[in-house]
Backbone atoms as SQL, in Angstrom:
CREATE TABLE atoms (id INTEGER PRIMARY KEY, chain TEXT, resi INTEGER, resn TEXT, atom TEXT, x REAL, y REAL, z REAL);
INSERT INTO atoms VALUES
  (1, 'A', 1, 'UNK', 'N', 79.871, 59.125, 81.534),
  (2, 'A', 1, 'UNK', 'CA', 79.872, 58.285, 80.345),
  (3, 'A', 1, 'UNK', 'C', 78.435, 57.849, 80.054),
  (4, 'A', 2, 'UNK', 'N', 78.018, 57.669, 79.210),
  (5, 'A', 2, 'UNK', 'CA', 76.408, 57.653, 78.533),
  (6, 'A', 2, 'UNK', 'C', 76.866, 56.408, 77.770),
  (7, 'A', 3, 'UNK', 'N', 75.758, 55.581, 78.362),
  (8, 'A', 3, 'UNK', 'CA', 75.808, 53.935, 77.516),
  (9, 'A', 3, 'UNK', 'C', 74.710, 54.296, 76.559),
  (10, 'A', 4, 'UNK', 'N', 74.811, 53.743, 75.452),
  (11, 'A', 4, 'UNK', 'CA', 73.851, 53.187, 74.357),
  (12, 'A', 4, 'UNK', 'C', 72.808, 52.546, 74.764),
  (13, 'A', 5, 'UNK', 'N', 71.040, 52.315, 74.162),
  (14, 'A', 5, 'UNK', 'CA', 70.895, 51.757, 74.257),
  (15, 'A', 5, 'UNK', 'C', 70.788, 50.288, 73.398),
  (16, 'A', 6, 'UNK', 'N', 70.309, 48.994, 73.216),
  (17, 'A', 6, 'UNK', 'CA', 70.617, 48.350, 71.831),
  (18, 'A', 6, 'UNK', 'C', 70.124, 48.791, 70.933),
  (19, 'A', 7, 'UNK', 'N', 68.847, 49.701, 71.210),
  (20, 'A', 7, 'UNK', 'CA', 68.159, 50.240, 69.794),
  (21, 'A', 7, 'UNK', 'C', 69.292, 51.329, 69.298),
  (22, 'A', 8, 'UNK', 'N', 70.000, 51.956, 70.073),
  (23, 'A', 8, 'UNK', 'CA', 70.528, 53.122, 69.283),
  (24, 'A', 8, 'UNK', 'C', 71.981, 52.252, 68.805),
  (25, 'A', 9, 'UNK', 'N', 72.096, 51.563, 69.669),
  (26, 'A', 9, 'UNK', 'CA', 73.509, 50.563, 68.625),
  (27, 'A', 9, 'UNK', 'C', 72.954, 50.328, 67.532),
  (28, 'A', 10, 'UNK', 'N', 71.903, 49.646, 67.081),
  (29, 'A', 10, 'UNK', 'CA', 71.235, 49.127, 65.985),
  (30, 'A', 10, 'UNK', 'C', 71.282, 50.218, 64.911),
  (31, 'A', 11, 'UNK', 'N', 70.905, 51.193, 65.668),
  (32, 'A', 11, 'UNK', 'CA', 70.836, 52.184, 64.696),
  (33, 'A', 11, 'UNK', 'C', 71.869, 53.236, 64.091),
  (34, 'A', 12, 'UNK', 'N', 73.135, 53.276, 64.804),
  (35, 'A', 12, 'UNK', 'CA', 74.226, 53.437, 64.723),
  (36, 'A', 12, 'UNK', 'C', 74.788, 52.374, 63.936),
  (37, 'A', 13, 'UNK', 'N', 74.717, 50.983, 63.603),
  (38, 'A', 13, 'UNK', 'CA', 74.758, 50.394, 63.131),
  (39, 'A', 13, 'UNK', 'C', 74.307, 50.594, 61.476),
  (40, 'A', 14, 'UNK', 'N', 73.049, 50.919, 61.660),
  (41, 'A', 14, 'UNK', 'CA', 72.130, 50.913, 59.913),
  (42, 'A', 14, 'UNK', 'C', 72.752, 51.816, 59.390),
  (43, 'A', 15, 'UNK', 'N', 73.178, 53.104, 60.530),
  (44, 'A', 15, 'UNK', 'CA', 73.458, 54.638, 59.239),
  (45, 'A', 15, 'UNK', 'C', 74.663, 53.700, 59.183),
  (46, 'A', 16, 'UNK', 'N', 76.181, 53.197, 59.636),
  (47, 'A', 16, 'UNK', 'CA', 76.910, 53.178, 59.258),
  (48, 'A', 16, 'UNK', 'C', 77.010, 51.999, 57.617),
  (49, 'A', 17, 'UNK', 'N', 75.709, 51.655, 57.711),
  (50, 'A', 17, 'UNK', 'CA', 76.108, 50.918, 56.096),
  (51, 'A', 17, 'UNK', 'C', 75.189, 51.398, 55.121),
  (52, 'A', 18, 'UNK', 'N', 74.257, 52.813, 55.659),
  (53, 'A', 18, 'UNK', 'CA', 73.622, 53.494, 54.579),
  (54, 'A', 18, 'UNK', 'C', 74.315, 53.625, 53.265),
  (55, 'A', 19, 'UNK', 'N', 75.759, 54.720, 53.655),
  (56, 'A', 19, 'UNK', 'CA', 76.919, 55.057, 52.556),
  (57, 'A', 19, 'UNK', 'C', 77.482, 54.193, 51.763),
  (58, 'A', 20, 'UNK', 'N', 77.970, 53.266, 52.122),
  (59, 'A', 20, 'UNK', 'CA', 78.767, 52.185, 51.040),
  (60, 'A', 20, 'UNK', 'C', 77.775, 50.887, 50.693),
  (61, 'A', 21, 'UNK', 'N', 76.295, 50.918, 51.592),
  (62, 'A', 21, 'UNK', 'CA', 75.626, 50.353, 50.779),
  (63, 'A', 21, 'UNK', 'C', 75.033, 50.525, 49.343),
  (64, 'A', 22, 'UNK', 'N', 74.851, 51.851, 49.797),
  (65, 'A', 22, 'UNK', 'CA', 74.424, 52.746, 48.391),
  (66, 'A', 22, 'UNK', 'C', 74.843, 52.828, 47.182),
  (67, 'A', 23, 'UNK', 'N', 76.522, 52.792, 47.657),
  (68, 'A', 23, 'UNK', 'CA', 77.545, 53.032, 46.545),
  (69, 'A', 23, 'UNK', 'C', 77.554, 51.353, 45.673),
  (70, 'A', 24, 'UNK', 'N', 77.268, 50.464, 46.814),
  (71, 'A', 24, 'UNK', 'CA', 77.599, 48.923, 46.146),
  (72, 'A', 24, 'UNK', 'C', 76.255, 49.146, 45.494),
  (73, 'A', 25, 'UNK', 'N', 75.091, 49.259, 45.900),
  (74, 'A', 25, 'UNK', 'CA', 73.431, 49.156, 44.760),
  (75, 'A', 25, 'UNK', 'C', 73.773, 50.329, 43.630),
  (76, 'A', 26, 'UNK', 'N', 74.591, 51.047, 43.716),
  (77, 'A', 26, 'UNK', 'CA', 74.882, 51.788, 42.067),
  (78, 'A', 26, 'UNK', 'C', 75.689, 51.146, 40.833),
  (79, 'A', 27, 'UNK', 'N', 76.701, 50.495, 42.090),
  (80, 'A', 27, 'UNK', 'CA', 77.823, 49.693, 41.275),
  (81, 'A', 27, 'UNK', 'C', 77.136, 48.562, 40.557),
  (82, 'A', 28, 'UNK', 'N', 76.615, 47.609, 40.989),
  (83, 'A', 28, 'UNK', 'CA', 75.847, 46.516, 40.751),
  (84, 'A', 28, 'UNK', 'C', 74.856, 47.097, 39.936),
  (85, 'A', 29, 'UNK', 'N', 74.267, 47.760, 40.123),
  (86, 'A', 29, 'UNK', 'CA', 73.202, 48.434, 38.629),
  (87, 'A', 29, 'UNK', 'C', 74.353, 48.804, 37.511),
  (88, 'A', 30, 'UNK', 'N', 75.370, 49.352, 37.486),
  (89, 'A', 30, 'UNK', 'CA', 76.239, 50.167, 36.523),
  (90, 'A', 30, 'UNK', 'C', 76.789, 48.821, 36.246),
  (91, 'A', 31, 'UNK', 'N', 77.484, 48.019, 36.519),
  (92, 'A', 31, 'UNK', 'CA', 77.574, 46.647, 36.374),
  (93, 'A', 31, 'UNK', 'C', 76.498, 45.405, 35.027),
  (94, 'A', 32, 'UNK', 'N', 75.462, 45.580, 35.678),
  (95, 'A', 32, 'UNK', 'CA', 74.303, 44.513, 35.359),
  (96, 'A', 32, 'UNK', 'C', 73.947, 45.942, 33.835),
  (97, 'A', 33, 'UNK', 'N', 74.466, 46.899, 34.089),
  (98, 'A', 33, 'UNK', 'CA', 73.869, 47.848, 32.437),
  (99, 'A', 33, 'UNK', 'C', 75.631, 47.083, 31.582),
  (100, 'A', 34, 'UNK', 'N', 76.297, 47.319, 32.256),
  (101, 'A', 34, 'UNK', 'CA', 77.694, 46.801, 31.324),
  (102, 'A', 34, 'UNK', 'C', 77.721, 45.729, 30.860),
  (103, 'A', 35, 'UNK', 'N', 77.061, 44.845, 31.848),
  (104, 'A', 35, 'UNK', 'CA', 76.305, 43.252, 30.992),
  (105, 'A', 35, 'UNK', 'C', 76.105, 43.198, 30.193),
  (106, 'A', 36, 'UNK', 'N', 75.056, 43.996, 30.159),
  (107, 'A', 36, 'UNK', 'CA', 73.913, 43.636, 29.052),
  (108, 'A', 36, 'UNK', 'C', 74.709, 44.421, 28.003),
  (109, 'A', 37, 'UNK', 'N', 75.423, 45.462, 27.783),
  (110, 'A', 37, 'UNK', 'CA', 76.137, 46.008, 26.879),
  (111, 'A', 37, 'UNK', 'C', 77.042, 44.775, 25.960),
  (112, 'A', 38, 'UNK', 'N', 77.990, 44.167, 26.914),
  (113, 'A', 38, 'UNK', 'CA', 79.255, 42.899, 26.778),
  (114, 'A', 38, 'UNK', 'C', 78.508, 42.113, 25.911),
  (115, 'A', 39, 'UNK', 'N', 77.184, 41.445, 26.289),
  (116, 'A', 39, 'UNK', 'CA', 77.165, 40.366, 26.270),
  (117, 'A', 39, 'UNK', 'C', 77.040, 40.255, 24.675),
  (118, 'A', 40, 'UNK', 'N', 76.443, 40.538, 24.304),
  (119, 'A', 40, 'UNK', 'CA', 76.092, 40.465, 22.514),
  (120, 'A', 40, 'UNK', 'C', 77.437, 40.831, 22.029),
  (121, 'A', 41, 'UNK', 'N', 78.358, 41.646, 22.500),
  (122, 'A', 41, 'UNK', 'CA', 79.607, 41.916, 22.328),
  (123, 'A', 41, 'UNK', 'C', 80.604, 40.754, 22.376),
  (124, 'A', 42, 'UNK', 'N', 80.388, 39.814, 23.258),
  (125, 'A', 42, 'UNK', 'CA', 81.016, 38.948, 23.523),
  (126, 'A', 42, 'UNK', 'C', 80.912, 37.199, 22.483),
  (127, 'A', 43, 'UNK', 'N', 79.374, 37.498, 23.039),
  (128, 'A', 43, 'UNK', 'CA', 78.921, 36.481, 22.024),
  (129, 'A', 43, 'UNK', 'C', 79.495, 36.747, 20.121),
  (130, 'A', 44, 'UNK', 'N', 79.504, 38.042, 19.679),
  (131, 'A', 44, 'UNK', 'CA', 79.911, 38.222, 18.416),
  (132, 'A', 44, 'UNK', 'C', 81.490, 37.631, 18.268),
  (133, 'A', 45, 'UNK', 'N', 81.861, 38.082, 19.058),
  (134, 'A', 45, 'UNK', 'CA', 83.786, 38.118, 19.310),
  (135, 'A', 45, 'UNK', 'C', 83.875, 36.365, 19.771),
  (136, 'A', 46, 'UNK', 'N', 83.378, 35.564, 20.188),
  (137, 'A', 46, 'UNK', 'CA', 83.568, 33.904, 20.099),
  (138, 'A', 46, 'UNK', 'C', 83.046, 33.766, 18.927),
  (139, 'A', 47, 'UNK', 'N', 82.220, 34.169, 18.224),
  (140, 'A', 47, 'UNK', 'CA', 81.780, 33.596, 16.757),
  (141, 'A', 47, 'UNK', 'C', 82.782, 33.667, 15.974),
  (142, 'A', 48, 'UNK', 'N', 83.512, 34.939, 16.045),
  (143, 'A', 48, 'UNK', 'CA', 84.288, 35.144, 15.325),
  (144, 'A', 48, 'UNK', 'C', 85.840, 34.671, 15.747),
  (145, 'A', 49, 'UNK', 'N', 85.866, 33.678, 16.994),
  (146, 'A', 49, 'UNK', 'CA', 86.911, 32.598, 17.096),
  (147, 'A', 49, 'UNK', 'C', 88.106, 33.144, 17.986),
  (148, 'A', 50, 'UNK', 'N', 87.506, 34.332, 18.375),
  (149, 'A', 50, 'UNK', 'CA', 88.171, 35.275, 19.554),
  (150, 'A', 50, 'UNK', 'C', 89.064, 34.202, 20.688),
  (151, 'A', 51, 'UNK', 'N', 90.046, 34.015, 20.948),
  (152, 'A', 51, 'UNK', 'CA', 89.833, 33.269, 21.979),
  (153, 'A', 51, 'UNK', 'C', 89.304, 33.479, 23.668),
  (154, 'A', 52, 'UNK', 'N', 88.806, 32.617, 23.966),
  (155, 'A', 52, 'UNK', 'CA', 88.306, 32.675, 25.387),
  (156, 'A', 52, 'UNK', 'C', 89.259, 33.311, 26.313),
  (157, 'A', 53, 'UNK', 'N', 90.066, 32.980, 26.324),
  (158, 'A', 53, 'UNK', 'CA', 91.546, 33.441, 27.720),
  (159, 'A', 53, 'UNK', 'C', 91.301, 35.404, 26.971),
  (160, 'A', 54, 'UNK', 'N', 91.534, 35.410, 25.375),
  (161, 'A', 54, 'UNK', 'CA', 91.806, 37.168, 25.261),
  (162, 'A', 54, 'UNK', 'C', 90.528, 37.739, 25.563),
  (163, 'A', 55, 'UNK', 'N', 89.351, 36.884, 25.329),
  (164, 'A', 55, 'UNK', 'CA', 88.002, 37.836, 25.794),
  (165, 'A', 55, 'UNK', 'C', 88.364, 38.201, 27.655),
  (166, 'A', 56, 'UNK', 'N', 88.407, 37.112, 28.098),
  (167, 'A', 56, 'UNK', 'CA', 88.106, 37.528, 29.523),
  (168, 'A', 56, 'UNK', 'C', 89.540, 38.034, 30.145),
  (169, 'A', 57, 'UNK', 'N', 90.656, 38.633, 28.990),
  (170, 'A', 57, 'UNK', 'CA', 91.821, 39.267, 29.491),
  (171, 'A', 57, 'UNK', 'C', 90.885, 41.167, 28.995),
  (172, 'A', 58, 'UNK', 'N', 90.502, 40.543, 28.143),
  (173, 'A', 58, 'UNK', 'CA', 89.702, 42.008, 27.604),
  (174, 'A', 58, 'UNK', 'C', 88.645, 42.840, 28.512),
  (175, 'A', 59, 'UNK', 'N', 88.058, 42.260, 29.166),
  (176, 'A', 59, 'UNK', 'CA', 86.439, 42.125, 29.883),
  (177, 'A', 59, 'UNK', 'C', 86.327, 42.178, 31.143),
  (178, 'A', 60, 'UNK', 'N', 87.464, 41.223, 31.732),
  (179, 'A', 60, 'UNK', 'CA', 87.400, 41.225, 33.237),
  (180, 'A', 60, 'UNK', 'C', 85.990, 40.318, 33.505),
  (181, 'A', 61, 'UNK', 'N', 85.581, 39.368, 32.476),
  (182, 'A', 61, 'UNK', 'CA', 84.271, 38.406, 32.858),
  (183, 'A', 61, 'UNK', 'C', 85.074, 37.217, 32.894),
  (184, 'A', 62, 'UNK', 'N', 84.167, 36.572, 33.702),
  (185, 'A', 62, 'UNK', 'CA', 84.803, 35.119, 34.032),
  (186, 'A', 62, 'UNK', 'C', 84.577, 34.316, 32.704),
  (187, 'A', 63, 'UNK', 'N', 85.813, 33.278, 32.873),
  (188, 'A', 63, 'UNK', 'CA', 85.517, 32.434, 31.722),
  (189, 'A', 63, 'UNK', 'C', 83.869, 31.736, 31.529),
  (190, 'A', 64, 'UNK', 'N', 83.813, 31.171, 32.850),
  (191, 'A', 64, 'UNK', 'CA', 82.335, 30.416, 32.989),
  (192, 'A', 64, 'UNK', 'C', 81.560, 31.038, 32.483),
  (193, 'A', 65, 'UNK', 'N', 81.418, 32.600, 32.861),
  (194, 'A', 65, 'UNK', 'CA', 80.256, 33.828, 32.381),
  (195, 'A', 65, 'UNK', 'C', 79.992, 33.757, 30.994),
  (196, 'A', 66, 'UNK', 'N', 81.599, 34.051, 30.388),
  (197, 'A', 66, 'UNK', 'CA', 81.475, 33.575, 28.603),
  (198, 'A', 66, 'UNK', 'C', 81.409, 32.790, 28.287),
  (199, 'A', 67, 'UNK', 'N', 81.225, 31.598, 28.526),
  (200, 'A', 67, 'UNK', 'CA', 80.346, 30.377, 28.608),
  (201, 'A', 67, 'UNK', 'C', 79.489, 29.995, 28.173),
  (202, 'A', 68, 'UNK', 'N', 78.644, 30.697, 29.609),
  (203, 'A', 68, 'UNK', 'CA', 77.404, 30.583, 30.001),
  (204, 'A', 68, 'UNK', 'C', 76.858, 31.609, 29.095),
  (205, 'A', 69, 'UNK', 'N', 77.136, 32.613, 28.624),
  (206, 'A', 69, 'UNK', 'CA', 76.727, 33.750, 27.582),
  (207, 'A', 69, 'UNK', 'C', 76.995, 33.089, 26.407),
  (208, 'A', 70, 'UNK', 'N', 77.311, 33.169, 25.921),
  (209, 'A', 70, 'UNK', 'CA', 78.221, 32.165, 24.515),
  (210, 'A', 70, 'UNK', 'C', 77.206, 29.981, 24.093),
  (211, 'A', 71, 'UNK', 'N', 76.391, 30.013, 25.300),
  (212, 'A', 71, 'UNK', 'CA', 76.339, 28.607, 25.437),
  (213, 'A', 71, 'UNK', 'C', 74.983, 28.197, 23.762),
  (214, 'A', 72, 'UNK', 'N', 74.383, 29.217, 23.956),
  (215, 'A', 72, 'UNK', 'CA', 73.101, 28.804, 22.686),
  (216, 'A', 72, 'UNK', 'C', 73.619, 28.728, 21.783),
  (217, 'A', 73, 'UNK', 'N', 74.937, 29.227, 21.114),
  (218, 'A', 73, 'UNK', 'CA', 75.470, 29.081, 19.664),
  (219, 'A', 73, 'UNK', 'C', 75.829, 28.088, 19.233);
């Protein structure tokens, strides 16, 4: 039986969150671009008296978010 040493745990460690780290820093970029898409989207659709509960049934954004997006008008 062959023990590890802590460096190679460590490092057995890093590759195992290379993969789904990666995938979460794409998501979160593809995310933060859908933002910025929504948001002027969103802001138009409360001007126009949208209600809050159907935006964020529409959007999947938190109420607070449309809010906080929505707050300068």
């Amino acid at each position: 039986m062959t023990h590890k040493t802590p460096a190679q745990l460590r490092a057995d460690a890093e590759e195992t969150l290379q993969e789904p780290g990666a995938r979460r820093i794409q998501l979160q970029q593809d995310l933060d671009t859908l933002d910025a898409e929504l948001r002027p989207l969103i802001r138009t659709a409360r001007a126009m008296e949208v209600p809050l509960r159907r935006i964020t049934e529409l959007t999947g954004v938190a109420p607070n978010t449309v809010r906080a997006w929505t707050k300068d008008e």
